[in-house]
N, C-alpha and C positions, 0 to 999 in steps of 0.2 A: 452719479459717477461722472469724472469730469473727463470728457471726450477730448484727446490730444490728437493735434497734425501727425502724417506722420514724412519719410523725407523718401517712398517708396517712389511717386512721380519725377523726385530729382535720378534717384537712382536709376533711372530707367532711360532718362537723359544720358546718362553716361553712355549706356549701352549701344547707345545708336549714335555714339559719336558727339554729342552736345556738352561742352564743360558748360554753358554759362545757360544757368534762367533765368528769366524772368517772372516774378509773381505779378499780377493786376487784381485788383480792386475798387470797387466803388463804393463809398456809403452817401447816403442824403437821398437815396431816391425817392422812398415815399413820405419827403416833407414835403408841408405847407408852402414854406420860407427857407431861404438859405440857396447855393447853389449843390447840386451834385459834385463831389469830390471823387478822384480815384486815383492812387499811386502805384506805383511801380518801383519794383525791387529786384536785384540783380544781383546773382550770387553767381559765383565760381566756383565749381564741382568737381571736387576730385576724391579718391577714398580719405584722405589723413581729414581732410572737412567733415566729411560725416562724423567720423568719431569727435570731434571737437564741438562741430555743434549742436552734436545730441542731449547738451547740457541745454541750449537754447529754449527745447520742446519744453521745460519748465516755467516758460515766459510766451512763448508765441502759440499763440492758436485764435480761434474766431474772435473779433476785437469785439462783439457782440457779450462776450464770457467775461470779460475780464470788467475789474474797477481800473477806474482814473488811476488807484495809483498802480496797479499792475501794469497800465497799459505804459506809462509811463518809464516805468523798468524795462519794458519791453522793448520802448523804442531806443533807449539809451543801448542796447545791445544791437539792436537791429542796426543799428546808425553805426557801429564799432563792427559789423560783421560783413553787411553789403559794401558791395565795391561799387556801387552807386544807387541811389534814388529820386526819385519828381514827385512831384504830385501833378497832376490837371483838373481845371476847375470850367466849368461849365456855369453862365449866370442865369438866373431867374427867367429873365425874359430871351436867351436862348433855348430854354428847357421851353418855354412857350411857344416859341415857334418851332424847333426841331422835335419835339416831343419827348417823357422821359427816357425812353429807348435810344433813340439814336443819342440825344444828349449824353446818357450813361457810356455807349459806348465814343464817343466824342471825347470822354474827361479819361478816360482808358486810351486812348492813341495822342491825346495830347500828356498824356504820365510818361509812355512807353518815349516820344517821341523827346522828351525830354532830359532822358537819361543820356550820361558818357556815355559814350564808345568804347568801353575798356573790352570789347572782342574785337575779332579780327573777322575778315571778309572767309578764313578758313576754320573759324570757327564762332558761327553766327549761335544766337542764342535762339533756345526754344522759349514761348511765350505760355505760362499756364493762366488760365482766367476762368475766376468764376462766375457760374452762371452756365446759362442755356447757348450763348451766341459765341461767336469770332469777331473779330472786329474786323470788320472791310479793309480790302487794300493793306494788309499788313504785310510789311518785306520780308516777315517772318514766322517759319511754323508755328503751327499756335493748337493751343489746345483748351476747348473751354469742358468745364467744370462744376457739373452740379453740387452745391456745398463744398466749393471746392476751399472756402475762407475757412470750412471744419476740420476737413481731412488732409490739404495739401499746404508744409512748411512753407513755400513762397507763398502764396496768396494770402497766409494768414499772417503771415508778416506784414503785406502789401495793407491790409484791411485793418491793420494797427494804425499805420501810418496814417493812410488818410482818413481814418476817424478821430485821430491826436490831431492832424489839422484841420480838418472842419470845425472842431470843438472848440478850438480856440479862436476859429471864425468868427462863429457864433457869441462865443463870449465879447469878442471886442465888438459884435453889433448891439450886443446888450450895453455896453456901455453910454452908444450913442443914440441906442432908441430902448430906455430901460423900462416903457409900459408895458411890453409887448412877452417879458420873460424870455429871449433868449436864450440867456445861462442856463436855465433850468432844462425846457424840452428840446433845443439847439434846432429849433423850425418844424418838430414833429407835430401832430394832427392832437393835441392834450387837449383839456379839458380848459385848462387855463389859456393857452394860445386860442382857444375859436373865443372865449371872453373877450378876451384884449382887440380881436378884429371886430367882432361885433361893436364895441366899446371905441376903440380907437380908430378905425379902417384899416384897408390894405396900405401896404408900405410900399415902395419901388420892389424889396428884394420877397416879395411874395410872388405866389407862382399863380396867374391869373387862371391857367389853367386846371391850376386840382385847388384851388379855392372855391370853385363853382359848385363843384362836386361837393364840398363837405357845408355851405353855408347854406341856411335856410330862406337868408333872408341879402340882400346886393345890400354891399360896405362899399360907400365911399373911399375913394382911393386917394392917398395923403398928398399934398402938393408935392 
């Protein structure tokens, strides 16, 4: 059975006086290669929205769930319904020295921090995020969220996005480094990616730090 967001955390937003959310997301964390990615999504919440985009739960839910081409449909709606979005990207060798954690949430306040201002200072948006943490020093309430990219319409909107753009990251690095399969595992820990490092070495956009942890054996690192 196919597990749908539902829009009970926006609705609850209303109640305490909040029109506008924000959803955050991250994907890329536990790759090889690639950076962490995480966007941000911002809806404006009133009753006549709910009924309107309860058509959307037919497209949006965990970007985990869906194919390329649903995710696709997805974001052409997301994109037609948010009054704004970002994405924030954290590189390789920032994930190396900030580590994945603070990195992950780094590529989540540079999304949030990216977005319009289409609120007002008397009507600030609440922040929903999935995951365990908050993200430091945020101007604004925030709420994090276990599975929250399953069960909560902003986040899972949010986790569409920046897995549509990481993806196509990853694909145009395949272009310029095509021994390594990009396209196919987009930096994940595959069977084919630890070949190609063994085989080829490490690249610039590998992560020195969880390369250790999975190779058996020290790859030369590429000029």
């Amino acid at each position: 059975m196919v597990h749908i967001p539902s829009f009970l955390q926006e609705i609850g937003s209303l109640s305490s006086g909040e029109g506008w959310v924000i959803g955050c997301d991250e994907v890329g964390r536990g790759c090889l290669a690639g950076p962490v990615v995480a966007a941000a999504v911002v809806f404006r919440w009133d009753p006549d929205t709910f009924v309107r985009r309860s058509t959307l739960l037919r497209y949006v839910r965990d970007s985990k769930m869906l194919s390329a081409k649903q995710r696709s449909a997805a974001l052409t709606s997301i994109h037609a319904e948010a009054a704004s979005f970002a994405v924030g990207v954290v590189e390789p060798h920032e994930i190396d020295t900030l580590n994945i954690h603070n990195a992950s949430l780094l590529a989540m306040r540079k999304a949030i921090d990216g977005l319009e201002r289409v609120w007002t200072e008397q009507s600030r948006p609440l922040v929903l995020i999935d995951g365990r943490f908050e993200i430091p020093k945020l101007p604004f309430a925030q709420r994090a969220i276990v599975d929250g990219d399953a069960d909560v319409f902003s986040i899972a909107a949010a986790s569409i996005v920046a897995k549509e753009y990481r993806d196509h990251f990853m694909h145009e690095l395949h272009n310029v480094l095509p021994l390594y399969g990009f396209d196919r595992h987009v930096g994940y820990a595959t069977k084919q990616h630890h070949e190609a490092i063994l085989e080829h070495g490490l690249t610039p956009h590998h992560r020195r730090s969880f390369c250790g942890k999975y190779l058996l054996a020290q790859s030369p690192s590429c000029p």
